[in-house]
C-alpha positions as CSV (number, residue, x, y, z in Angstrom):
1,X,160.1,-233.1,-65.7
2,X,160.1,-236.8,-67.4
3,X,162.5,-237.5,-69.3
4,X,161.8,-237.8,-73.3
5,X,163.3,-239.8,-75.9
6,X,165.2,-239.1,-78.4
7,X,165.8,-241.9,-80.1
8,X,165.3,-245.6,-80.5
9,X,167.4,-248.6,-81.1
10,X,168.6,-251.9,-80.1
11,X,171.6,-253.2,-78.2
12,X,173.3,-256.1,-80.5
13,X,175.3,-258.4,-78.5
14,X,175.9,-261.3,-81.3
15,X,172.7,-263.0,-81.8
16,X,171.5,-261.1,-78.7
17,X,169.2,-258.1,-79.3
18,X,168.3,-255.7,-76.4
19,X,165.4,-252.5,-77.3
20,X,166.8,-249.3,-75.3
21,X,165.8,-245.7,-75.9
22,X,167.8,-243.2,-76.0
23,X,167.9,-240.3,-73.9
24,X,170.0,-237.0,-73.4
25,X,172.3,-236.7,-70.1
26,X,172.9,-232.9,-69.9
27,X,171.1,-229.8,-71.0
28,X,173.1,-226.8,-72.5
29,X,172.4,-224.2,-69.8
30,X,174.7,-221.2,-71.6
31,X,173.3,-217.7,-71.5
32,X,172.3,-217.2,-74.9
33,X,171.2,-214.1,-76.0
34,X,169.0,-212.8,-79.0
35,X,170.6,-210.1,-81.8
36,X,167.8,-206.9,-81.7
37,X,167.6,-204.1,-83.7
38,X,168.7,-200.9,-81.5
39,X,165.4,-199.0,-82.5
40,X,162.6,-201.0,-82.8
41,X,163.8,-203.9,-80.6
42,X,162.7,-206.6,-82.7
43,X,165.0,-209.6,-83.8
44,X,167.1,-209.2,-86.8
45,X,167.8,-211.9,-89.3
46,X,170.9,-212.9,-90.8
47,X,171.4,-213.0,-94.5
48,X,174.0,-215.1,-96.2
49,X,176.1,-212.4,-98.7
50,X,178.8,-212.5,-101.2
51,X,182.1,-210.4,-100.6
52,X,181.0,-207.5,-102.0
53,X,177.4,-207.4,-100.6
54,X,175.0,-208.9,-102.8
55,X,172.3,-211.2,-101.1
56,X,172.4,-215.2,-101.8
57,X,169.4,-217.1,-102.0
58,X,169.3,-220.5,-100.2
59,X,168.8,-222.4,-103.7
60,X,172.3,-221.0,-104.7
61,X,174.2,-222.2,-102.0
62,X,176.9,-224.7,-102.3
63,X,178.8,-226.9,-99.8
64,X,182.6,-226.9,-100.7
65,X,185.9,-228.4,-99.3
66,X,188.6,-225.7,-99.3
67,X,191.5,-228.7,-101.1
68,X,194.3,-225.5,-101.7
69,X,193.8,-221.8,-100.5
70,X,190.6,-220.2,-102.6
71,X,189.8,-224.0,-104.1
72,X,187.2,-225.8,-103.4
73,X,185.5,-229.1,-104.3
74,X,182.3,-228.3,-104.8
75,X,179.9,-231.6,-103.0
76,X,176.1,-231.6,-104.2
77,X,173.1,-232.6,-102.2
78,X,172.8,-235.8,-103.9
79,X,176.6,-236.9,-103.3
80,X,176.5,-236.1,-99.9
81,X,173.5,-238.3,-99.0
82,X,175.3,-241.5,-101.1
83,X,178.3,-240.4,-98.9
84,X,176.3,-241.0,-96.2
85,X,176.5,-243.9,-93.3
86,X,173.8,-246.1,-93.8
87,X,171.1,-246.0,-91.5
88,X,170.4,-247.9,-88.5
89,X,168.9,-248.9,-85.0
90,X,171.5,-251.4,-84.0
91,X,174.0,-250.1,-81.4
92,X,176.7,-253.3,-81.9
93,X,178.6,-254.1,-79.0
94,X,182.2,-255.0,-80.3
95,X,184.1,-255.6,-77.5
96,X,184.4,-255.4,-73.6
97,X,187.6,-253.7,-72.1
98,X,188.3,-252.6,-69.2
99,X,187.3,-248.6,-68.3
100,X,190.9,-247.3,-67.4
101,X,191.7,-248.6,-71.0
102,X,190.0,-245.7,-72.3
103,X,191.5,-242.5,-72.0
104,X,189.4,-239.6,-70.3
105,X,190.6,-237.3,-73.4
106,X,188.2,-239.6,-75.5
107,X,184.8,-239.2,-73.9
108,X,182.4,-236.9,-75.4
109,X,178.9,-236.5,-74.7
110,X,176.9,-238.5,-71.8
111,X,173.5,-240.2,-72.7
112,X,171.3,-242.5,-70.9
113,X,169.9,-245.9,-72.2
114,X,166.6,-246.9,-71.2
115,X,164.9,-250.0,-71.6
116,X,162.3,-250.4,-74.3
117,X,160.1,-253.3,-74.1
118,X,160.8,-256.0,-72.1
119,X,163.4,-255.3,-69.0
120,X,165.3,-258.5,-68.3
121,X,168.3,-258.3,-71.2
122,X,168.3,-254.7,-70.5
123,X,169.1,-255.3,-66.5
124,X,170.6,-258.4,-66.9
125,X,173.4,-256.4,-69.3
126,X,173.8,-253.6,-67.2
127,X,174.1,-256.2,-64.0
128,X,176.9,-257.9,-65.7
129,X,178.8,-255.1,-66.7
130,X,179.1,-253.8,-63.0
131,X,180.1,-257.6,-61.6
132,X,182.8,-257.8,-64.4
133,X,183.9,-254.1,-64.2
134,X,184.0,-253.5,-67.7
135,X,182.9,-251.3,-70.2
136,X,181.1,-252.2,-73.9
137,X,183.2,-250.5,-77.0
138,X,179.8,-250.0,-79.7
139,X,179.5,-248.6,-82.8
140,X,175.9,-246.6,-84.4
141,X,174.3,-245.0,-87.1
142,X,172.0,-241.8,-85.7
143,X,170.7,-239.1,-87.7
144,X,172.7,-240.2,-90.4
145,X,175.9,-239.7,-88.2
146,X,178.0,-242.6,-87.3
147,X,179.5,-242.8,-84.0
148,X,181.8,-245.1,-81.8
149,X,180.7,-245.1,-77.8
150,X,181.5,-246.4,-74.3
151,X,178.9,-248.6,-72.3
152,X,179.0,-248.3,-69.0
153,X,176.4,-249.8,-65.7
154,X,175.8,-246.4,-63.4
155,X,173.2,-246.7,-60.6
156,X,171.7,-249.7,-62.1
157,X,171.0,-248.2,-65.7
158,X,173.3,-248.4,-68.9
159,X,175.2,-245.0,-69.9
160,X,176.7,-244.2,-73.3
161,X,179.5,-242.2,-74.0
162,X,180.0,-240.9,-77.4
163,X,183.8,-241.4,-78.0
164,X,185.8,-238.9,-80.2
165,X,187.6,-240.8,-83.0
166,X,191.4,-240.7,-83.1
167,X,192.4,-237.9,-85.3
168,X,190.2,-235.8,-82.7
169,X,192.7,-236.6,-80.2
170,X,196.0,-234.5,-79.6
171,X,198.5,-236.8,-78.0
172,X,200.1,-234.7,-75.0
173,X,203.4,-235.7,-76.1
174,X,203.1,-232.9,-78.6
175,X,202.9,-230.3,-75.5
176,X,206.2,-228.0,-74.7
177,X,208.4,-229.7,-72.3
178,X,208.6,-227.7,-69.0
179,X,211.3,-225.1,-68.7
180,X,212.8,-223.7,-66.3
181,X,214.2,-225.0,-62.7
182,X,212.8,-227.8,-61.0
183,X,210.4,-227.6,-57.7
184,X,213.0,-227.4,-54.4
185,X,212.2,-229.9,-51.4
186,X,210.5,-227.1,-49.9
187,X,208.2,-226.5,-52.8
188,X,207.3,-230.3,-52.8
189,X,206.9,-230.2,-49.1
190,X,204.2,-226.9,-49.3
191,X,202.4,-228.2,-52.2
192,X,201.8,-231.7,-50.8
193,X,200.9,-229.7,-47.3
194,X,198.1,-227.9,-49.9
195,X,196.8,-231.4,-51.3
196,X,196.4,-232.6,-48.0
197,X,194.6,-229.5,-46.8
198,X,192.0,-229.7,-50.1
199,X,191.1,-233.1,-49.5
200,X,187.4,-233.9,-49.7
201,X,184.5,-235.6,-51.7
202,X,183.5,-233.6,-54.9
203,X,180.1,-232.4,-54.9
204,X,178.8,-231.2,-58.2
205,X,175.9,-228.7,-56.2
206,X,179.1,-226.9,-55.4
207,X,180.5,-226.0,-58.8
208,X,177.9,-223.8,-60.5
209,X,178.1,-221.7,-63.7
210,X,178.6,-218.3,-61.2
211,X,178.9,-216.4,-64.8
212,X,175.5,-217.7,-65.6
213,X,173.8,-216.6,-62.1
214,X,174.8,-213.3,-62.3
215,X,173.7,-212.6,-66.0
216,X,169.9,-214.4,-64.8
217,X,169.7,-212.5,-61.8
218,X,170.8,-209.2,-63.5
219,X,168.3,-209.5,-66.1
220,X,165.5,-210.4,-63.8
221,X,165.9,-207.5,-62.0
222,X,166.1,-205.2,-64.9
223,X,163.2,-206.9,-65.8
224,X,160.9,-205.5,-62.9
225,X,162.5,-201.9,-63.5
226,X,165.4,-201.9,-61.5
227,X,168.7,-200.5,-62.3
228,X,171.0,-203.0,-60.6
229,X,174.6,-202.3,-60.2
230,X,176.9,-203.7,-61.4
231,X,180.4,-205.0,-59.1
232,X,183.4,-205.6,-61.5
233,X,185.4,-209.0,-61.0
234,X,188.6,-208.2,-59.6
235,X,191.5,-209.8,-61.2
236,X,193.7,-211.1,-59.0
237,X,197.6,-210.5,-59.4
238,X,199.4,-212.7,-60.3
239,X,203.0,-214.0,-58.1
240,X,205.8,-215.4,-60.0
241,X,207.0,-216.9,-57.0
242,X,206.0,-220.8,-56.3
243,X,206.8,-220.6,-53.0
244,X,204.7,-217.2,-52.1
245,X,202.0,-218.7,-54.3
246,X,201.6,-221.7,-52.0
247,X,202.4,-220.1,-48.8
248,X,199.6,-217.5,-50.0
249,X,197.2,-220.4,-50.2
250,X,198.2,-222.8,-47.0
251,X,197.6,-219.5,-44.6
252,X,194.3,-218.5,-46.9
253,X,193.0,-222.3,-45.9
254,X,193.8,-222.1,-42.5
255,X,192.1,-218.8,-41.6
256,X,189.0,-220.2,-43.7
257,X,189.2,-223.2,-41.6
258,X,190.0,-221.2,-38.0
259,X,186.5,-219.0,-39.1
């Protein structure tokens, strides 16, 4: 299938303009499922109601900010759009940093950039960013949505990350602190035994949504008529013990590796 657009703009390096296209790096695959009525099987639609029942009509609808408990600032259509970012099809480069610089916490959504036009910026950017090993900082307007993004060169091509802001971010300072006692030498010793043993290159073909292929093959045989059955997923127990947990493991790895 060729990939399709989904938006257009241009890459603003100071007085340097680039024209890319814009295009989507992953597809939602979730199982998503339609809400029927149990007797007639048709969809049913969803109404928007007041607390005690009575329908609302789209025109009456409000957008508010809860400020206290029950109060709300009530925003109109109008001030909502001056509110607005201002729009635009330049994505400005502001700076180049180095990628470890950017913590993996911040990293949102993958999309690829595609040359529009004329090639030789396009390549000639993406060529420079893999000899320096660095990554562009930008900033855009899109569907009146402003973002902040990571540039990167991947296979020859430009990729942008959209980057969540700040505030986004929790800071894993705030986590608990550990408690309890502290690994022995012979909990160290068994779990770097375990690391060794799960060394390998990752594969994404090998991590596939399992939930997913069940629910698709279910339904396709239900489909044709069949009454599949259905195997429960056993929940395993769980060991308190470190030192079972990785013993468990270590001997599970070597009789997979023995077969």
């Amino acid at each position: 299938m060729t990939a399709r657009a989904i938006w257009k703009g241009e890459l603003k390096l100071d007085s340097t303009k680039v024209p890319v296209k814009l295009y989507s790096a992953v597809k939602d695959q979730a199982v998503r499922f339609h809400i029927l009525d149990q007797k007639s099987k048709t969809r049913v639609r969803q109404h928007m109601v007041e607390p005690g029942g009575k329908e609302v009509t789209t025109e009456d609808v409000r957008k508010g900010f809860e400020v206290e408990t029950g109060t709300f600032v009530i925003l109109e259509k109008e001030e909502l759009e001056k509110l607005a970012p201002e729009e635009s099809r330049e994505i400005k480069i502001t700076q180049f940093v180095p990628p470890e610089e950017i913590p993996p916490e911040y990293y949102d959504r993958p999309y690829y950039l595609g040359p529009d036009g004329d090639q030789t910026a396009y390549f000639a950017l993406a060529e420079a960013l893999k000899n320096q090993e660095k990554e562009a900082v930008a900033r855009w307007v899109m569907r009146k949505q402003s973002y902040v993004g990571a540039l990167r060169a991947e296979h020859g091509h430009l990729l942008l990350f959209t980057l969540r802001h700040a505030e986004e971010v929790l800071s894993a300072k705030d986590l608990p602190h550990p408690a309890g006692r502290a690994p022995d030498k012979k909990e160290l010793t068994m779990a770097k035994q375990l690391v060794e043993m799960l060394k390998g290159e990752f594969d994404p073909k090998d991590y596939k949504d399992e939930y997913r292929e069940r629910v698709m093959e279910f339904v396709e045989k239900k489909a044709k008529g069949h009454k599949p059955r259905l195997h429960l997923v056993k929940t395993k127990r769980k060991t308190t013990s470190l030192d079972k947990v990785l013993s468990k493991s270590i001997a599970a790895l070597k009789k997979k590796k023995a077969a």
